[in-house]
N, C-alpha and C positions, 0 to 999 in steps of 0.2 A: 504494500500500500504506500503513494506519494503524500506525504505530510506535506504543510505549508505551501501548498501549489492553488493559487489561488483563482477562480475565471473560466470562463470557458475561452475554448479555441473557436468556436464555431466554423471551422473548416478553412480560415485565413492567415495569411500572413499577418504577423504584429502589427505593420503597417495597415496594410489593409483591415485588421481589425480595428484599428482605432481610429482611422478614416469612417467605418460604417457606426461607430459607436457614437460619433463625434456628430456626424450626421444623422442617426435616431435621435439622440439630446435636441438640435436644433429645431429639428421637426416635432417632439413634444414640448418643447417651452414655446412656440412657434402657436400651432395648434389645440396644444393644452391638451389632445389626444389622438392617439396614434393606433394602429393595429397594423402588427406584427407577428412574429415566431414565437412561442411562449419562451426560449432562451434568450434571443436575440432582446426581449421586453425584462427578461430578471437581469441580464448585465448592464442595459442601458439604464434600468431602474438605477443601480448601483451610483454609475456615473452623474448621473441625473441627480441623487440627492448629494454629494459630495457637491454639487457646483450652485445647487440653492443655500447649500450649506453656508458657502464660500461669501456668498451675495446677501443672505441674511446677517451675516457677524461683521460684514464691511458697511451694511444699510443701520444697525444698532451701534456703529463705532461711530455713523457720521450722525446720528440722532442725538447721541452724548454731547454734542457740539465739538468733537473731532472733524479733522480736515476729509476733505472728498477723497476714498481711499480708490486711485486710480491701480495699484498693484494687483490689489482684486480684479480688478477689471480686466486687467491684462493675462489674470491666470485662466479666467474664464476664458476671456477672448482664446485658450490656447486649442480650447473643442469647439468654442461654439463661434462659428466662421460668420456670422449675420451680426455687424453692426446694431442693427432692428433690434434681435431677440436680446442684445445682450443690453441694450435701454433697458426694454420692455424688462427682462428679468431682476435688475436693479430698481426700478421704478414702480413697479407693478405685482412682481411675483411675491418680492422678496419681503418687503411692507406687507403685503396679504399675511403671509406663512410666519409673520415677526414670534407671534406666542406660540407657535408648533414644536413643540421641542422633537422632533424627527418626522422621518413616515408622509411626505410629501406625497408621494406615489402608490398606486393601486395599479395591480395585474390582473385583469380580470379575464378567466379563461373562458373561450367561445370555442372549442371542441376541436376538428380536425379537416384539413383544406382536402376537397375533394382531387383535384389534381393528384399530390402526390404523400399524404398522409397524413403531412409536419402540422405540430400544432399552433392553433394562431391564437394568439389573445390580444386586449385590448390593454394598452398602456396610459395612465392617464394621470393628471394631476386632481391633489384628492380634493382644493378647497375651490376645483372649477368642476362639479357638477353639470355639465354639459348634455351628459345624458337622460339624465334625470329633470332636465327642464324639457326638452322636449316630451316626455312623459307626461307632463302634467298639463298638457292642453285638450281643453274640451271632446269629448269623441262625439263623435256625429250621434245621433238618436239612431236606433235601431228600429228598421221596419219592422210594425206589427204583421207579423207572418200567419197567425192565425184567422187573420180579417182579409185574406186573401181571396177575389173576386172570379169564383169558376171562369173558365176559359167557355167564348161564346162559340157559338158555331161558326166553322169557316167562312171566312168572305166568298162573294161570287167570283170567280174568275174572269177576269175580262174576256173577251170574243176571239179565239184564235185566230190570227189570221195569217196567210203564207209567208209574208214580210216576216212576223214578227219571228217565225221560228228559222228564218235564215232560206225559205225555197222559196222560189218562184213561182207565176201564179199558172206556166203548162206544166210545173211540176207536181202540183196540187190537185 
């Protein structure tokens, strides 16, 4: 058995791993939720709270009346490649999640992709309930289906005539 071997491989080079990780982070602080591979959503999760982590404890230094901690900014900036998301996560995330003391994140498993097996679930951030709004809008009234009106009898059929079924009228 390997001790202390931390992470999955999910089939990539280091590189390329942390290229695709860096790019699931963007695209959930981005979106607020993702769906993915159930592995590919427990490593990003990891990444994912280490860098609200990061952004919350720089957003409470500058609330103390501490200077703008641009350092923070720059370690973030080092996965998440979107000027945009990395505002947005200083200014918006991170003030949100200030009293969370961890657990930013929710893996929510949705079964298995018919193509080729892998499992997919949904990645989410936990105090943007996104799914759960859309839930909570009115549903339509449901037809009274026991007040339903017998079927009458068929209509007349209009007048055949040679035209209408495609002959002619010395074919008729």
């Amino acid at each position: 058995m390997i001790h202390r071997r931390a992470g999955r491989k999910l089939k990539r080079t280091a590189s390329h791993r942390k290229a695709t990780l860096g790019a699931l982070s963007t695209a959930l602080l981005q979106h607020k939720k993702i769906r993915t591979t159930l592995a590919k959503a427990k490593e990003t999760r990891m990444v994912v709270e280490k860098i609200i982590t990061r952004a919350k404890n720089a957003v409470a230094k500058e609330v103390e009346g501490g200077p703008k901690n641009v350092h923070a900014r720059r370690e973030v900036a080092r996965f998440i490649h979107d000027r945009a998301v990395v505002k947005s996560l200083f200014e918006e995330i991170a003030p949100k999640v200030a009293s969370r003391p961890g657990g930013y994140t929710r893996v929510v498993k949705l079964g298995r992709r018919f193509g080729d097996g892998g499992e997919i679930a949904i990645l989410e951030l936990v105090d943007y309930n996104t799914g759960q709004e859309e839930a909570k809008k009115p549903m339509k009234p449901q037809r009274d289906r026991s007040a339903r009106v017998k079927k009458s009898a068929p209509a007349e059929k209009a007048p055949e005539t040679p035209e209408a079924e495609g002959k002619t009228a010395d074919q008729a």
